[in-house]
C-alpha positions in Angstrom: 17.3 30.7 -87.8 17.6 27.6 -89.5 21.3 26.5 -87.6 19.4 27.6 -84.5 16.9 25.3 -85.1 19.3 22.5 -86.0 20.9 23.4 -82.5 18.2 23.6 -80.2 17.2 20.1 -81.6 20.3 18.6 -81.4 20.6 19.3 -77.8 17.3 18.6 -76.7 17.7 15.2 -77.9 21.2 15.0 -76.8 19.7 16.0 -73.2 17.3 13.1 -73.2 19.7 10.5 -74.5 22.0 11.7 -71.7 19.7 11.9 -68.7 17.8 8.5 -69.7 20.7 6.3 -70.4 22.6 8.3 -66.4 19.0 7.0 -64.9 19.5 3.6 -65.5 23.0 3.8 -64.0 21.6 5.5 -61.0 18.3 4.0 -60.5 20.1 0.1 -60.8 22.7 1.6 -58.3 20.2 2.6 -55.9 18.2 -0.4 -56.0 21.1 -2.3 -54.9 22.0 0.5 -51.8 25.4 1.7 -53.9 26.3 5.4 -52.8 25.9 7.7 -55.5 27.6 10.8 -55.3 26.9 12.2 -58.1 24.1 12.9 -61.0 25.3 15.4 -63.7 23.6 16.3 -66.9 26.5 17.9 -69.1 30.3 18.1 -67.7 31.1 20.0 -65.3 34.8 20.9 -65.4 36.1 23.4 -63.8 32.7 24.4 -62.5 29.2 23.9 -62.7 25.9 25.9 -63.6 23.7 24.3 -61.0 24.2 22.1 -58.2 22.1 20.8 -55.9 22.3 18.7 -52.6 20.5 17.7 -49.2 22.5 18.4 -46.6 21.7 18.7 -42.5 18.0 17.8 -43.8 17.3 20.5 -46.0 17.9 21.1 -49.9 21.0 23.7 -50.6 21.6 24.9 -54.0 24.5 26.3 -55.3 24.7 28.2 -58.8 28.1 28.8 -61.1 30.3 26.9 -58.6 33.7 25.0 -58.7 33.4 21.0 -58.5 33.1 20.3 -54.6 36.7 18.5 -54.0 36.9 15.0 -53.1 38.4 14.2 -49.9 37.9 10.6 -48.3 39.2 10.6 -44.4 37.9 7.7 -42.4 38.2 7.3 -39.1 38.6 3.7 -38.2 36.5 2.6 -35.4 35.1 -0.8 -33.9 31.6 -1.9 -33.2 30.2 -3.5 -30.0 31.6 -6.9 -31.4 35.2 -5.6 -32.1 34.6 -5.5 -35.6 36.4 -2.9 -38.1 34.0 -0.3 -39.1 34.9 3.2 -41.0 33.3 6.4 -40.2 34.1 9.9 -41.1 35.5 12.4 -39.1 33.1 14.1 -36.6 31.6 17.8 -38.0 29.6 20.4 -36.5 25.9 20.5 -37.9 25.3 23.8 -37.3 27.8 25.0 -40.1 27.0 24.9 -43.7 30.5 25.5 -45.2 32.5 22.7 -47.9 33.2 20.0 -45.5 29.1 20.0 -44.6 28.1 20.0 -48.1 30.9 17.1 -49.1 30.3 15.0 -46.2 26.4 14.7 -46.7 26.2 11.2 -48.2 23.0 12.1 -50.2 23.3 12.9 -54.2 24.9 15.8 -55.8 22.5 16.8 -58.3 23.8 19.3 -61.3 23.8 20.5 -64.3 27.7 21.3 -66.0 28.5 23.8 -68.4 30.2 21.3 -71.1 26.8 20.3 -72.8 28.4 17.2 -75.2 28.0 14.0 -72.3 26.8 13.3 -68.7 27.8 11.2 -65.8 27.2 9.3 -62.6 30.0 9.3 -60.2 29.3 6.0 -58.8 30.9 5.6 -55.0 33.8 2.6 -55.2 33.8 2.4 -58.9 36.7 3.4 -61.0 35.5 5.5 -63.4 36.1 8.6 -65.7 37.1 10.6 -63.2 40.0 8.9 -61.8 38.9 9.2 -58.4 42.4 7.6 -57.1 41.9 8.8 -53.2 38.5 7.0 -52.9 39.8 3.5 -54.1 42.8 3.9 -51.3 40.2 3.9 -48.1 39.2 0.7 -47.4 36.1 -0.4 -49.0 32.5 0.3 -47.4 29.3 -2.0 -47.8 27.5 1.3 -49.9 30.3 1.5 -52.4 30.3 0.0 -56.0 33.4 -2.4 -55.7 31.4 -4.4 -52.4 28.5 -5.4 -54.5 28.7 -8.2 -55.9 29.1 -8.8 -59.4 26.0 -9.5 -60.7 24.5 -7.0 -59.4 27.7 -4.5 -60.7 26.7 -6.0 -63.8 23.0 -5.1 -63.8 23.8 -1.2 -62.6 26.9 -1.3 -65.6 24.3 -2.7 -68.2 21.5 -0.5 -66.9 22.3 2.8 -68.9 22.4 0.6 -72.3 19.2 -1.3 -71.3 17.3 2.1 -70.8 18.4 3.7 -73.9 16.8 0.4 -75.8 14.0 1.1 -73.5 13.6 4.9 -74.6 14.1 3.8 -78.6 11.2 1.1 -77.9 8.7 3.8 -76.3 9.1 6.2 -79.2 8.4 4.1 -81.6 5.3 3.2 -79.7 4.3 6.4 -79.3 5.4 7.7 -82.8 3.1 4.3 -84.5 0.1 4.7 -82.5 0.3 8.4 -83.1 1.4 8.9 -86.9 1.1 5.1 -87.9 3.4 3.9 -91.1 3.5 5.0 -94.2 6.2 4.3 -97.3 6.5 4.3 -100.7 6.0 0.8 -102.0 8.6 -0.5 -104.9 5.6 -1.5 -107.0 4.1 1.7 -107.5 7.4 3.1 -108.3 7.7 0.6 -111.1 4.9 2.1 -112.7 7.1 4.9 -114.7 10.8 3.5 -113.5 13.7 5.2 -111.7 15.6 7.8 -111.9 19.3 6.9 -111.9 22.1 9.6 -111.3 25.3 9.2 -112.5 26.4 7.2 -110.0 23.7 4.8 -110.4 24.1 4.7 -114.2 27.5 4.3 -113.8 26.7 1.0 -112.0 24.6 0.1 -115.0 21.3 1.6 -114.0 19.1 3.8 -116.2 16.3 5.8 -116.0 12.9 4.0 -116.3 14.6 1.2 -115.2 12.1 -0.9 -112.9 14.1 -2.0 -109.4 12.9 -6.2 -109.1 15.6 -7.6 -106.1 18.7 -6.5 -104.2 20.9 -9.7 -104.0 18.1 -11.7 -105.0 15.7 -10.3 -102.4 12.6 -8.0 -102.8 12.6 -4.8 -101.1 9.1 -3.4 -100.7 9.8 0.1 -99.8 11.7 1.7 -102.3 13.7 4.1 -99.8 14.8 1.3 -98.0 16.7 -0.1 -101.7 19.6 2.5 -101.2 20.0 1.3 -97.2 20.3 -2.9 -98.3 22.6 -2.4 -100.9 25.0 -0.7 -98.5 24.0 -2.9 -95.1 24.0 -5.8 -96.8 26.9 -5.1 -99.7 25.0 -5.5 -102.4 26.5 -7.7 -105.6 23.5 -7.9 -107.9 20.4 -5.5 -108.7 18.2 -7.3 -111.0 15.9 -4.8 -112.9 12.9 -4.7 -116.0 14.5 -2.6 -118.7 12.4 -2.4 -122.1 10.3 -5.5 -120.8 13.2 -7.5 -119.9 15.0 -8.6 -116.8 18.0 -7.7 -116.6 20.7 -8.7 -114.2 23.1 -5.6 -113.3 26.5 -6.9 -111.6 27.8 -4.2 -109.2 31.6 -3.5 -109.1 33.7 -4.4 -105.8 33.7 -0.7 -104.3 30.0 -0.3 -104.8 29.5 0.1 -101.3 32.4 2.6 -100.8 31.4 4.7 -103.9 28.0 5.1 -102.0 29.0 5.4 -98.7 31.3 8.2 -100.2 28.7 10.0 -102.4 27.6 13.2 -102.1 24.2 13.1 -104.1 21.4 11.9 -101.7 19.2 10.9 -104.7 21.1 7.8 -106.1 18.2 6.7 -107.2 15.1 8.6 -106.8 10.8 7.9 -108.7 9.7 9.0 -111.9 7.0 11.0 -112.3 4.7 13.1 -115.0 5.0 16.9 -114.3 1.8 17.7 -113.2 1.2 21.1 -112.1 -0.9 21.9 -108.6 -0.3 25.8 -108.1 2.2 28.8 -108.9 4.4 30.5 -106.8 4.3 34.5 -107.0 5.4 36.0 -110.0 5.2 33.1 -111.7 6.3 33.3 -115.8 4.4 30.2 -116.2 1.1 31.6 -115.0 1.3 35.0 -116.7 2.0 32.7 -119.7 -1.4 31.2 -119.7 -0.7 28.0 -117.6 -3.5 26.6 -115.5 -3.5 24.2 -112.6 -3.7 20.8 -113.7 -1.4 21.0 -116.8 0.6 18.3 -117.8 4.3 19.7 -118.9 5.5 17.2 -121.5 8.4 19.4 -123.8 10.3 22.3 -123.4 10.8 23.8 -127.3 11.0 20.9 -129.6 12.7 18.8 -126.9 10.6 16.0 -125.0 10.4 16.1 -121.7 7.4 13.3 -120.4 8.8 13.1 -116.8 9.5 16.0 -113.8 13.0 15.1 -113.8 13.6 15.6 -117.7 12.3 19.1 -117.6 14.0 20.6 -114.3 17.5 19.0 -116.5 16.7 20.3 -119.7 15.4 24.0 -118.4 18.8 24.8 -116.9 20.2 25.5 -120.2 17.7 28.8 -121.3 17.9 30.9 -118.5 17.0 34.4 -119.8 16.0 33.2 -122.8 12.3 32.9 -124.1 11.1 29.6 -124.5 7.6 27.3 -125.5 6.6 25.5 -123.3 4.2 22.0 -124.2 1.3 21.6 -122.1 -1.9 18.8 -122.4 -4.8 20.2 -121.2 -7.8 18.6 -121.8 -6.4 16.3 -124.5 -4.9 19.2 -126.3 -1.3 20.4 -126.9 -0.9 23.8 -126.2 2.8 25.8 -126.2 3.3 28.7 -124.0 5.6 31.4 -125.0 7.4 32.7 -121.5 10.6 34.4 -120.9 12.8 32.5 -118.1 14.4 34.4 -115.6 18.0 34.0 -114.6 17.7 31.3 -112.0 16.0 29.2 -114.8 12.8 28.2 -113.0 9.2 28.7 -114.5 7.2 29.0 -110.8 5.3 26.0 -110.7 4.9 23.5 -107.7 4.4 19.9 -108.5 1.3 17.8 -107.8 2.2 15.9 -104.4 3.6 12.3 -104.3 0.1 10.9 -103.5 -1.2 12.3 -106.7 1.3 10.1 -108.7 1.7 6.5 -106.4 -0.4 5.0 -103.2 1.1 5.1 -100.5 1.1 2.2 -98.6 -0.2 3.0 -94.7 -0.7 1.4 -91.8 -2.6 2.3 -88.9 -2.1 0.9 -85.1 -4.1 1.4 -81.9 -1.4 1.2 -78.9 -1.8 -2.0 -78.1 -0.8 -3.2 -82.0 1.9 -0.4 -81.6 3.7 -2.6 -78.9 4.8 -5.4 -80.9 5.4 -3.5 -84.2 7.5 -0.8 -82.1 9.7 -3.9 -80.8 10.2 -5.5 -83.7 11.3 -1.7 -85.4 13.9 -1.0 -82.3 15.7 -4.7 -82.6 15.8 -4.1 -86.4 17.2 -0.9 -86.0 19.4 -2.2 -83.5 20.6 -4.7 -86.2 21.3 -1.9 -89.1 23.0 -0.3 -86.8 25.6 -3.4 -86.0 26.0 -3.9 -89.7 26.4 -0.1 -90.0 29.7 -0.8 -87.7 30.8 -3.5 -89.2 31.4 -1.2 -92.2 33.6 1.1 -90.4 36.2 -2.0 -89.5 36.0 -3.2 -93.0 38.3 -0.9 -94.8 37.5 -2.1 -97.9 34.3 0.1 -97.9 36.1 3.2 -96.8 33.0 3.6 -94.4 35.4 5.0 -91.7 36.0 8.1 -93.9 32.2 8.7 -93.7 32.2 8.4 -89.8 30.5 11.7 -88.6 30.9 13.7 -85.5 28.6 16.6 -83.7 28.7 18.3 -86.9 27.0 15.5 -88.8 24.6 14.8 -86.3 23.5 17.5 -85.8 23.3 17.9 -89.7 20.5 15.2 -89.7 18.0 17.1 -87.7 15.2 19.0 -90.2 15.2 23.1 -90.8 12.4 23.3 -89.4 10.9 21.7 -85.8 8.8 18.8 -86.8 7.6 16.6 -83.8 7.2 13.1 -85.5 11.0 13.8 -87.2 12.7 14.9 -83.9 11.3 11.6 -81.8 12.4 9.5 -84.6 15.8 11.0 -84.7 15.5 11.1 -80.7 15.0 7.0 -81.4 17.9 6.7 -83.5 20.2 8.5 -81.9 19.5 6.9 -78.6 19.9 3.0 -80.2 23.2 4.4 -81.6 24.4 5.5 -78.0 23.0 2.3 -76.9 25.1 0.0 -79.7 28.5 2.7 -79.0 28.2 2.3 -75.0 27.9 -1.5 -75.6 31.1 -2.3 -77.4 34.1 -3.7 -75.6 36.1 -0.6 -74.7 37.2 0.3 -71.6 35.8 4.0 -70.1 32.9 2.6 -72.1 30.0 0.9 -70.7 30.7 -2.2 -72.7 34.1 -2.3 -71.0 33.3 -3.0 -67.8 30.7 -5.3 -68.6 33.0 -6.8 -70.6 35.3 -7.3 -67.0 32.3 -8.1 -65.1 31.8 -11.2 -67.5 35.5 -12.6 -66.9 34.9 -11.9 -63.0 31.8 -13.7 -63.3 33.3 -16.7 -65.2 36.4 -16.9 -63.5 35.2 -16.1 -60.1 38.7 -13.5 -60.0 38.2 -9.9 -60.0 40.7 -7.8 -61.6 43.0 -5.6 -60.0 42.2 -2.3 -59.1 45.6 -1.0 -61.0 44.5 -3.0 -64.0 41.2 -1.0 -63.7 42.7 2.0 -63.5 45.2 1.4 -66.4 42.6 -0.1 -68.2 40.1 2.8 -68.2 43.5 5.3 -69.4 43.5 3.3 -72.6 39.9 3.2 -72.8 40.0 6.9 -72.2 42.8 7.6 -74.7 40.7 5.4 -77.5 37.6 7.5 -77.0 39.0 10.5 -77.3 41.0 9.2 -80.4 37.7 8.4 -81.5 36.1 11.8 -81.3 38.8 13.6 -82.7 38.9 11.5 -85.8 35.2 11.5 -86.2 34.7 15.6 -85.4 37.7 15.5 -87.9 36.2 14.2 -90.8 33.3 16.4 -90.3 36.1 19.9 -90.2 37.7 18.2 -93.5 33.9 17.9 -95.3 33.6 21.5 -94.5 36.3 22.2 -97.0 35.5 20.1 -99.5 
């Protein structure tokens, strides 16, 4: 149930990415009268769930059908001036058979099979598909390659542009909704970290009080992990024992995190304060009450949350005391421990122990704030990249395919975590589709700008070679990235 639910989420949002970021392609094609022939949620090779078309007038759908084929075959005719004008050949309208259905110059609409991407097939444009027969007929006023190319540069940027867009309404929605709320630094500071072995290995110790990264105050403490690797953290200057003290990070700090597998490099300390008892709980047959304070397991210490669940592991089926204040008195509790070595006692929430800093906005204050989060988001996510081509931090072996993504996505269906996934995901598809590939957005814009500059248009052969490499990179890109994810599987 829980994969399931990991699925269903991953597609959903996957869906939405998809179909918003297609819109903008179609809607800026439209706008500017460019034929297109195609709207497609999902792949549909080989054949497609759904499809749908006007044609004659009236809407035909067709269901689990091949990919309607392609075939462009103009007649060339003249208009009252004498001038060249293409038409196609002349069909009967009272027939609704494959030429009817092709010939219609209104949108294919469907839904493919292949549920991992999307496309528009835009009419003139060399694309994806590789549409060779189309770019031989001489070109017509509806079709992509006519326009010109600033307005092919609006319709190539559009898809980009609306996945910013859909980011930038979330967050909106999700502040005027939920508001913010994080744990601030300071309040940590009031009982110190905890530092696992990583993090001591750096030089960081438990109790240890987190001042700057690099010389720079971070004020909510889950952001501290994020800026030492965005920003490739040299220095973490700390209290320890009322002192500052400077800790100087080794060269591969940011590699050693990026390839970590503990989540909790550093993580609050906190008193053990108990709030209820699961069933069949030793600790309340023992005598415990809610409201307890653990402080000592035997004769051994154990003032913070974090000491005790370390030190328990080593009594399982053994009997044990455990040390209790209540009410200003010690008390010990005699208990025997069960083989997974756990007592059955949930921990007072985070609230109990630190404020938490919130912050409330109406949706008008939401509009400003929800900018400012999607262009900073926008910016960790450049820097994010920038990793990967360094490979100094080994980021790349940490790059992440469908696996991984989906991964991220909760056990269980929370709203306010799937839109701010949803957000995520769709600035990452927005910064990938951006960069200067060829078969990728940023590719043709990219070719659009020298066009525009240089007032020459490259060649419809250098197009078409172009997008092969852009093709072949892409796909050398997902298989290294769903790689890495097969590898981590058998680690």
């Amino acid at each position: 149930m829980v994969i399931l639910t990991k699925v269903i989420q991953f597609f959903l949002a996957l869906s939405i990415l998809i179909f918003v970021h297609e819109l903008g392609h179609f809607l800026a094609a439209k706008m500017f009268k460019v034929r297109v022939d195609k709207f497609y949620l999902f792949f549909d090779w080989g054949f497609s769930l759904l499809k749908v078309k006007r044609v004659n007038g009236k809407l035909r759908w067709k269901f689990f059908s091949k990919p309607t084929p392609e075939k462009y075959n103009a007649i060339e005719t003249r208009d009252e001036r004498g001038k060249k004008k293409y038409e196609y050949e002349a069909i009967d309208l009272n027939t609704l058979d494959e030429d009817d259905w092709r010939r219609s110059d209104s949108t294919e609409y469907g839904i493919g099979w292949f549920p991992l991407g999307g496309y528009n097939k835009i009419a003139g444009m060399i694309d994806e598909s590789m549409d060779k027969e189309q770019m031989k007929q001489p070109a017509q006023e509806w079709e992509f390659r006519s326009k010109p190319a600033w307005q092919r540069f609006i319709i190539m940027v559009a898809g980009v542009t609306m996945n910013v867009l859909l980011a930038f309404v979330i967050y909106i929605g999700m502040l005027s909704s939920y508001g913010e709320q994080y744990l601030p630094t300071s309040e940590v500071n009031k009982y110190g970290i905890v530092a696992d072995s990583l993090a001591q290995e750096f030089g960081l110790r438990d109790g240890d009080k987190i001042l700057s990264i690099n010389g720079k105050e971070i004020n909510d403490f889950y952001r501290i992990t994020t800026e030492m690797i965005l920003e490739d953290a040299k220095t973490i200057e700390v209290e320890r024992d009322g002192k500052v003290v400077v800790i100087q990070l080794p060269e591969d700090a940011t590699a050693k995190l990026l390839s970590s597998q503990d989540v909790n490099f550093i993580s609050y300390r906190m008193p053990f304060v108990v709030s209820d008892f699961s069933s069949g709980s030793v600790a309340k047959a023992a005598g415990m009450e809610v409201g307890d304070v653990i402080i000592g397991i035997n004769e051994v210490p154990t003032p913070y949350y974090h000491d005790f669940v370390r030190e328990i592991k080593q009594f399982k089926n053994q009997d044990i005391d455990v040390r209790v204040v209540r009410d200003f008195d010690t008390i010990a509790l005699t208990m025997h421990l069960p083989e997974e070595a756990i007592i059955g006692v949930y921990l007072a929430p985070l609230s109990d122990y630190f404020n938490l800093e919130t912050k409330d906005y109406t949706f008008w204050q939401a509009i400003p704030r929800g900018f400012k989060k999607t262009f900073t988001e926008i910016g960790d996510y450049w820097k994010q990249l920038k990793l990967i081509f360094n490979p100094s931090t080994k980021a790349y072996e940490s790059v992440g395919g469908f696996i991984s993504i989906g991964k991220i996505f909760p056990d269980t269906w929370v709203w306010s975590m799937f839109w701010r996934l949803t957000a995520f995901l769709s600035i990452a598809l927005a910064v990938m589709n951006i960069l200067p590939i060829p078969a990728l957005d940023g590719g043709h814009i990219l070719f659009l700008l020298y066009e525009i500059i240089t007032r020459r248009k490259p060649s419809d052969k250098f197009m078409e070679i172009a997008e092969y490499i852009g093709l072949f990179i892409v796909l050398a890109l997902v298989i290294f990235a769903n790689g890495n994810d097969i590898i981590k599987l058998f680690k």
